[in-house]
C-alpha positions, -999 to 999 in steps of 0.1 A, spaced: -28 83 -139 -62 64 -130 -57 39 -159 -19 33 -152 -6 0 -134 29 -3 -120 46 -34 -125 78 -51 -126 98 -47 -154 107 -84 -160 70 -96 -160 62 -79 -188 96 -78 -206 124 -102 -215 154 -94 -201 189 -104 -216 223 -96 -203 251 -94 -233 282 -113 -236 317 -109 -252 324 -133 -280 367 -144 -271 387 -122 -288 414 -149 -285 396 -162 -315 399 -130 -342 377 -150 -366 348 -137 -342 353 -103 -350 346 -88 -387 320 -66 -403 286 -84 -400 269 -74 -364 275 -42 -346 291 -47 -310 276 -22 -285 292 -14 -251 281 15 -228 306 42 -245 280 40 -274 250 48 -254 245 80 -255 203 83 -245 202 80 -288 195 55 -313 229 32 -312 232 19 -345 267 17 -350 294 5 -330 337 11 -335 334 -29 -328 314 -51 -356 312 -90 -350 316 -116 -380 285 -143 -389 308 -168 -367 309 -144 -334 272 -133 -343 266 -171 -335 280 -165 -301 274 -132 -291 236 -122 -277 218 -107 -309 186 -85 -304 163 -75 -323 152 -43 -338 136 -17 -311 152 -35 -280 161 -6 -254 201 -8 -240 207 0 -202 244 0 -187 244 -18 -154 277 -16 -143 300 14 -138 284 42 -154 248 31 -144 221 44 -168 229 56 -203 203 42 -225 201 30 -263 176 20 -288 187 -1 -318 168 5 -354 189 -30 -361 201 -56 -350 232 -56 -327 249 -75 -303 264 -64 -269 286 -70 -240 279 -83 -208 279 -46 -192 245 -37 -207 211 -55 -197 187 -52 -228 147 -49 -226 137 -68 -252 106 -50 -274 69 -64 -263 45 -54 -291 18 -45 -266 42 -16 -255 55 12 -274 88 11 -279 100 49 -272 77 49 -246 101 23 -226 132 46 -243 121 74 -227 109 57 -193 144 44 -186 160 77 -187 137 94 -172 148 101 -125 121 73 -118 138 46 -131 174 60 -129 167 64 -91 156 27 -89 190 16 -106 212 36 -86 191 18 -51 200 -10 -62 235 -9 -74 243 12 -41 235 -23 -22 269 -37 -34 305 -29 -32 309 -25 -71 287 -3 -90 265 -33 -110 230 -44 -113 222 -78 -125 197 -90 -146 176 -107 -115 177 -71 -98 171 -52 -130 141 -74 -136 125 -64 -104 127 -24 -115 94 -4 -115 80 3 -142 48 22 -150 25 12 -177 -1 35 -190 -24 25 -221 -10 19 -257 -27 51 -266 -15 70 -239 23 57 -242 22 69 -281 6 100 -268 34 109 -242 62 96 -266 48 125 -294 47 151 -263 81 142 -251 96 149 -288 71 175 -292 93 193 -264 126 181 -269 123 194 -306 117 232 -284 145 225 -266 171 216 -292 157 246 -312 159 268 -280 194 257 -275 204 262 -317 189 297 -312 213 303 -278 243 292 -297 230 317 -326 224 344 -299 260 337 -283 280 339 -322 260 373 -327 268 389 -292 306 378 -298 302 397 -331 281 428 -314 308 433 -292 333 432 -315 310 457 -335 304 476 -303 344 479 -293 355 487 -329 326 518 -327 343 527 -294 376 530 -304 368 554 -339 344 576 -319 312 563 -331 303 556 -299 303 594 -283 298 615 -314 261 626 -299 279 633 -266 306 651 -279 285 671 -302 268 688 -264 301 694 -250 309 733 -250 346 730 -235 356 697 -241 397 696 -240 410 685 -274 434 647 -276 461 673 -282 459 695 -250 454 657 -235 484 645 -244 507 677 -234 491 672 -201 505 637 -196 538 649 -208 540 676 -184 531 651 -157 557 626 -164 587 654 -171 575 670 -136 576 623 -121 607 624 -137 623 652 -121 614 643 -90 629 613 -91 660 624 -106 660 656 -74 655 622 -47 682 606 -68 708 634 -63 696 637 -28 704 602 -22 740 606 -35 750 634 -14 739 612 15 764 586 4 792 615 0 795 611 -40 
């Protein structure tokens, strides 16, 4: 990390806090501009939004451009978006706008990563309600390797993550087939697949038959008895 600087956040980007268009004025909502709020950051690319504003509340609301990176500041602190368009957003999100001597993803990735999410939570545990505001958010670490090295970290990060979700596609996999093995397993159990070698070395094994008269011995014999302290108890009441 001999090349790498650590810097403020707003000195090297621009920082904008979004707004809500009045929705006493429905002309402001429509199809045009995707509306983000934090439910639809997810640490993905947000692209999409339940909420879509028209050309009239586009004019209104805060508009960024493509590659801007989305940080919730108040409530749930921390989930994180990148838009591949452009969107618009409410005044719960501060946005990082995109500087083209930075990578992109690398910023993605470095706000969600414990360095930065540490930072936030500092800051927002200063105040009675969970927020950070843009003037605090702009005085955030952040740590600025070279171009090269920030692509380089962004293709390791993936690199990994790719691993990860194909570790964890394998797991599920592995946890579908084991339901199935043991379903395979009890079903062999219970048709005497399972002890077939076993019973094959037995020399005086009792057969199911002998088995069952044995447990129907054993319940006339518990039956009797309880009928003998039955009668026993009646004498004892003079019947």
């Amino acid at each position: 990390m001999d090349k790498w600087t650590e810097i403020k956040i707003g000195d090297v980007f621009e920082i904008v806090t979004g707004n809500t268009p009045s929705k006493k004025e429905p002309n402001n909502y429509g199809n045009v501009v995707p509306f983000i709020k934090p439910p639809e950051l997810e640490n993905t690319i947000v692209n999409d939004a339940p909420e879509y504003l028209s050309y009239e509340g586009a004019k209104k609301g805060r508009i960024l451009p493509e590659n801007s990176v989305l940080v919730t500041c108040i409530g749930n602190l921390g989930k994180v978006g990148m838009n591949k368009r452009k969107v618009s957003f409410n005044q719960q999100i501060n946005a990082i706008k995109p500087n083209k001597h930075i990578f992109s993803m690398f910023t993605f990735y470095q706000t969600q990563s414990p360095y930065f999410k540490l930072q936030l939570e500092k800051l927002a545990s200063a105040t009675t309600v969970t927020i950070v505001n843009k003037g605090k958010f702009e005085g955030i670490k952040y740590r600025l390797p070279p171009l090269p090295e920030q692509r380089a970290i962004v293709a390791k990060i993936e690199q990994l993550f790719s691993d990860l979700d194909n570790g964890i596609a394998n797991l599920k996999k592995a946890q579908e087939q084991l339901k199935i093995y043991r379903q395979a397993v009890l079903k062999k159990a219970f048709v005497g697949e399972l002890t077939r070698k076993w019973r094959a070395e037995q020399t005086d094994l009792p057969s199911a038959e002998e088995l069952l008269l044995q447990i129907k011995e054993e319940r006339e014999k518990q039956y009797q008895k309880q009928l003998d302290e039955w009668k026993k108890s009646c004498k004892k009441l003079g019947r």
